[in-house]
One Martini backbone bead per residue (centre of mass of N, CA, C, O) as a GRO file, in nm:
protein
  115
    1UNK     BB    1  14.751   6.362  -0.835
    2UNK     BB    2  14.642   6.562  -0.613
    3UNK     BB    3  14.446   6.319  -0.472
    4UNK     BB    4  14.682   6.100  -0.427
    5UNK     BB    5  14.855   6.277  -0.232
    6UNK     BB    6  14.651   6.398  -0.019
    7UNK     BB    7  14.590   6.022   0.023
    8UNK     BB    8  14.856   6.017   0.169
    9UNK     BB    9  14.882   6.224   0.379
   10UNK     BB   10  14.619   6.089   0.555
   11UNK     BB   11  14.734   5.814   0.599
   12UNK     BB   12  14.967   5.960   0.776
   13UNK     BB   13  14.804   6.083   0.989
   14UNK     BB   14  14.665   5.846   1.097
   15UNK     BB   15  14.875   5.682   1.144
   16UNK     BB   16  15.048   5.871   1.372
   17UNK     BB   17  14.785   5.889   1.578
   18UNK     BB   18  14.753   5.556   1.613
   19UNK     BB   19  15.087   5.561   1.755
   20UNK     BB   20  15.058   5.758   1.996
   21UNK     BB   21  14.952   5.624   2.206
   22UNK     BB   22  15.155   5.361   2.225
   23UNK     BB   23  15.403   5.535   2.315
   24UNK     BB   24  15.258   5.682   2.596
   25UNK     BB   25  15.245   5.379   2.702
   26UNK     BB   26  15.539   5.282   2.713
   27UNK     BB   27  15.659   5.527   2.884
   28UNK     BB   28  15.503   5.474   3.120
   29UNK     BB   29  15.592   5.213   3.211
   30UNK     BB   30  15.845   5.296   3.254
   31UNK     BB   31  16.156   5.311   3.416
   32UNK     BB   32  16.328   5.585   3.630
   33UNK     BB   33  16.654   5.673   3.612
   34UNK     BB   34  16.874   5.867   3.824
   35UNK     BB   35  17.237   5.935   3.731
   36UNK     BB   36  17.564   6.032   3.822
   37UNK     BB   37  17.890   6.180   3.746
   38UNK     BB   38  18.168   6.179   3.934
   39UNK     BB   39  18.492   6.142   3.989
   40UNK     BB   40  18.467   5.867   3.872
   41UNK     BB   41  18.133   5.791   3.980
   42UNK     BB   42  17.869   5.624   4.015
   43UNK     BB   43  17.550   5.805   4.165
   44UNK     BB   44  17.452   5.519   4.216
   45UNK     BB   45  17.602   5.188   4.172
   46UNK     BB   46  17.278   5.084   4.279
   47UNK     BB   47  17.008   4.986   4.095
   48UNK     BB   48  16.654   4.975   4.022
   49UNK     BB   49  16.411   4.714   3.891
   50UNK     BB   50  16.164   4.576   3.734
   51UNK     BB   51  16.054   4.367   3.577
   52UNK     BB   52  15.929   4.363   3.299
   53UNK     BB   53  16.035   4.663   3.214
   54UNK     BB   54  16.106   4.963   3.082
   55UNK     BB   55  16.386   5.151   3.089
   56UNK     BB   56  16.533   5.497   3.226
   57UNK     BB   57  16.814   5.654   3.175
   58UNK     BB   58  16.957   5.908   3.345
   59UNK     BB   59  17.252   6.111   3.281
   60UNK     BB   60  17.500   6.339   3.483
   61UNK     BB   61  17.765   6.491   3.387
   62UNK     BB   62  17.970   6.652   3.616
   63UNK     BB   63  18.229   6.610   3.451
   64UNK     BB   64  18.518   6.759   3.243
   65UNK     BB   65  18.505   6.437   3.101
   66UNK     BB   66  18.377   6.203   2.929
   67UNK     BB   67  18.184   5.954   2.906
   68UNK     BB   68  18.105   5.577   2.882
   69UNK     BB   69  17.833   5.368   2.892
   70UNK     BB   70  17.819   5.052   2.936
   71UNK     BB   71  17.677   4.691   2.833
   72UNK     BB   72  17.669   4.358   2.760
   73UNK     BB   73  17.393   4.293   2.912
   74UNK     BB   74  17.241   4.532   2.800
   75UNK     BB   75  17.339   4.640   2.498
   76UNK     BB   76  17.517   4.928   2.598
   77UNK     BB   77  17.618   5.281   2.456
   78UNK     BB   78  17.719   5.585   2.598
   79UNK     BB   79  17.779   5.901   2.528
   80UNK     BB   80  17.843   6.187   2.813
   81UNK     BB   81  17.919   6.452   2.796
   82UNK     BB   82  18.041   6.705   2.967
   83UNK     BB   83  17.820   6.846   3.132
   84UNK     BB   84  17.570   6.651   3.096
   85UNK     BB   85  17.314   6.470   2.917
   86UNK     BB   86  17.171   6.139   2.923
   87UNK     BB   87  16.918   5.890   2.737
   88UNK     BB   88  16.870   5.531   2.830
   89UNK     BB   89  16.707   5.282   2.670
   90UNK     BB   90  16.590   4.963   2.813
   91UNK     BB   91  16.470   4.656   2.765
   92UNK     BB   92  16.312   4.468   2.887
   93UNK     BB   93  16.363   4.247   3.191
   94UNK     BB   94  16.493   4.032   3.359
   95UNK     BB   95  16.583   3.868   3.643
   96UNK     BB   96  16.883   4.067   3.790
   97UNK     BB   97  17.228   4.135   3.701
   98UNK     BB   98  17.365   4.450   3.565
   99UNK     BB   99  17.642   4.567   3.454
  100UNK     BB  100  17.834   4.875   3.443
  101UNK     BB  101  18.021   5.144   3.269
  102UNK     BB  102  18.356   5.334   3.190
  103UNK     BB  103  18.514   5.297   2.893
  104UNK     BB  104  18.729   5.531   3.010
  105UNK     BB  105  18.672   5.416   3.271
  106UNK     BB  106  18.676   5.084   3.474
  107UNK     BB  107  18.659   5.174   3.772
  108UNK     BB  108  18.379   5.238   3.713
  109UNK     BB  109  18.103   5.100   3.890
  110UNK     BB  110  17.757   4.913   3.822
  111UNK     BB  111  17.414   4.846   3.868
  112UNK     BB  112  17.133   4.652   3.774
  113UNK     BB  113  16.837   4.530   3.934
  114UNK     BB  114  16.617   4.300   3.833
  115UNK     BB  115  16.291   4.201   4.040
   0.00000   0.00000   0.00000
């Protein structure tokens, strides 16, 4: 029984190194976008990123009540506490133009273009 229990530990720690790699190249590859949500505004309103390439947004709600980044064409949907920070993945996209929006606020309104 000991011998079984140690050679599962042991293929999972396998698997686990063997999966590392893999994880720290997909990061890599993500383009990063950084915006902030301010007055009832995100800013900037329009961000770019490349195509076929993974998106990483990083939302700073410098507001003191939460917003929540919504889009069905990202098919996002992220609430970011007042005063902190959120980030949303999201996966390779085709070249386009994606609407998001404050689903609290419908009036914040911005775009991710992707060339």
């Amino acid at each position: 029984m000991y011998v079984l229990i140690k050679t599962r530990k042991l293929a999972l720690a396998a698997l686990c190194t063997a999966m590392l790699p893999l994880s720290t190249a997909s990061a890599q590859q993500a383009t990063e976008i950084q915006i902030s949500y301010s007055n009832g505004q995100f800013q900037p309103r329009e961000v770019r990123a490349p195509a076929d390439k993974p998106v990483v947004f990083r939302i700073r709600n410098l507001d003191g009540k939460a917003m929540e980044l919504e889009s069905t064409s990202l098919r996002v949907e992220k609430v970011v506490a007042a005063k902190s920070q959120g980030v949303i993945n999201i996966r390779a996209l085709k070249a386009g133009r994606y609407e998001f929006y404050d689903d609290f606020n419908e009036k914040a309104r911005g775009a991710l273009v992707v060339e």
